[in-house]
N, C-alpha and C positions, 0 to 999 in steps of 0.2 A: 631180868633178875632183880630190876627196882634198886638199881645203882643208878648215879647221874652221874654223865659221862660226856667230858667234853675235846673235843679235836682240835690240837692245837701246831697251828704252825704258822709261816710268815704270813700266809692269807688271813685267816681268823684269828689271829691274833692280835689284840685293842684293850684300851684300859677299860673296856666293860669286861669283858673274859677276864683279864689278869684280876680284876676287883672281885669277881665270882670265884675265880681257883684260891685267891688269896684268903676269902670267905670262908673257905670250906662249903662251897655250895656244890662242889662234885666230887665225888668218891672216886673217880676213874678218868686219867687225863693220857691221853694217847697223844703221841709228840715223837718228836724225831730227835736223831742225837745233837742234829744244828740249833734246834731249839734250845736243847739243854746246854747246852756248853759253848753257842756262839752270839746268842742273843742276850743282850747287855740284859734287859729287864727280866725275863725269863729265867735268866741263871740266877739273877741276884737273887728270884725271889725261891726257885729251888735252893739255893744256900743257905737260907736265912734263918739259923736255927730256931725261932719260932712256927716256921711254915714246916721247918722238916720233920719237927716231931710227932707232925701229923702223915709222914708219910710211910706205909706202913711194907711196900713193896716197888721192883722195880723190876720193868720186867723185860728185857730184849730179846725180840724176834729176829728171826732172820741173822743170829751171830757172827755164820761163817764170812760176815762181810765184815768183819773187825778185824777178821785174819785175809782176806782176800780183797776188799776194798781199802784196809785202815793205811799201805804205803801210798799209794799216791792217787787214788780217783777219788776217795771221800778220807781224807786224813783223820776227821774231825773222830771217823768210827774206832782209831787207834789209840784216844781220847777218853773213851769211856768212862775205862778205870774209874777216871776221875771221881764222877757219879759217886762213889763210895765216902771220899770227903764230906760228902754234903748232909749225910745222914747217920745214925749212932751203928756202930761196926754190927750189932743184931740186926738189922734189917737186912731181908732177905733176897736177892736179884738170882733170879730163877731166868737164865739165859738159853735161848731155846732155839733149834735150827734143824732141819729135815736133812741140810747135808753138812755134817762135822766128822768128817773122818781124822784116825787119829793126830796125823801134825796138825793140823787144824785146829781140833779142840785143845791140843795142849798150847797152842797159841792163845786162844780165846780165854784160857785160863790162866795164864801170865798178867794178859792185859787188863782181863777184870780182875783182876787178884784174889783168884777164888781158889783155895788152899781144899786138896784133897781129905784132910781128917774133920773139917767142918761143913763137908757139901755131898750132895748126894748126885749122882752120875747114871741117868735113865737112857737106857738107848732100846729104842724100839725098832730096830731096824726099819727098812727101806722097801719091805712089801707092804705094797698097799693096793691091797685085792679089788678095793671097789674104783681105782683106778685103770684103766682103759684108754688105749691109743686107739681111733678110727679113722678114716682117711676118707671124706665123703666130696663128694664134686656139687658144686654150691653153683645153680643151673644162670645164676642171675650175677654174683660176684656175691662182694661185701653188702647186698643189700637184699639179698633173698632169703629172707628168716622162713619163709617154709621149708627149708634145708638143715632148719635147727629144729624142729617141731620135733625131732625121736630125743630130745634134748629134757622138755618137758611132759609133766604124768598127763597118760590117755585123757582125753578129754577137752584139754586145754589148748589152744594157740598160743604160739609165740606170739603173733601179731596183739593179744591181749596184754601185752607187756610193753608191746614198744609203740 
């Protein structure tokens, strides 16, 4: 789509990255909630209301772990909220998860302080037709990719991939 997009977390993360995101040399920064909110340089510079004015969304995947993970396996995800301080109350955090059922998501909405008369609420249910359970006996174990070859289109080997 001709965004520049960079991945950030305790590995890739160094004062050449943080000098490029602080740039504005990327439109798109994918990161985790320990980034944002536990890493000293990281947060200061999501804070920093000159860097935030350039941020225009925010986006968490995987939700129901704010309400399922945020007591005590990943605290940090019970944290979020936070995110909101850092940027002017119009920007947008469009929070997204395949499984929020209701205590759930009225959980998820507490924590990120997302107020029903200003937010919109999409639920696409949980069929997903082009999903498929099969159960195949793999003749060699974890290392016999000819057992995954109905995996890719006619023509092709797995062995071409790996």
């Amino acid at each position: 789509m001709g965004f520049s997009a960079v991945a950030v977390n305790g590995e890739t993360y160094n004062e050449s990255i943080h000098k490029e995101i602080e740039t504005l040399q990327h439109q798109v920064i994918i990161t985790s909630p320990e980034m944002c909110l536990e890493h000293d340089g990281f947060r200061k510079l999501l804070s920093d209301p000159k860097f935030a004015a350039h941020i225009s969304t925010f986006i968490i995947d995987e939700a129901h772990c704010i309400s399922q993970w945020g007591d005590k396996f990943q605290p940090v995800y019970s944290e979020l909220g936070t995110l909101r301080s850092f940027v002017s109350e119009n920007i947008p955090f469009l929070v997204t998860s395949a499984t929020l059922p209701p205590l759930v998501l009225a959980e998820v909405w507490k924590t990120m302080h997302i107020q029903s008369d200003n937010s919109y609420h999409i639920n696409l249910g949980t069929d997903r037709p082009n999903i498929a359970w099969f159960v195949r006996l793999m003749k060699g174990g974890k290392t016999d990719f000819e057992s995954l070859d109905f995996l890719v289109a006619s023509g092709y080997s797995v062995h071409g991939f790996f």
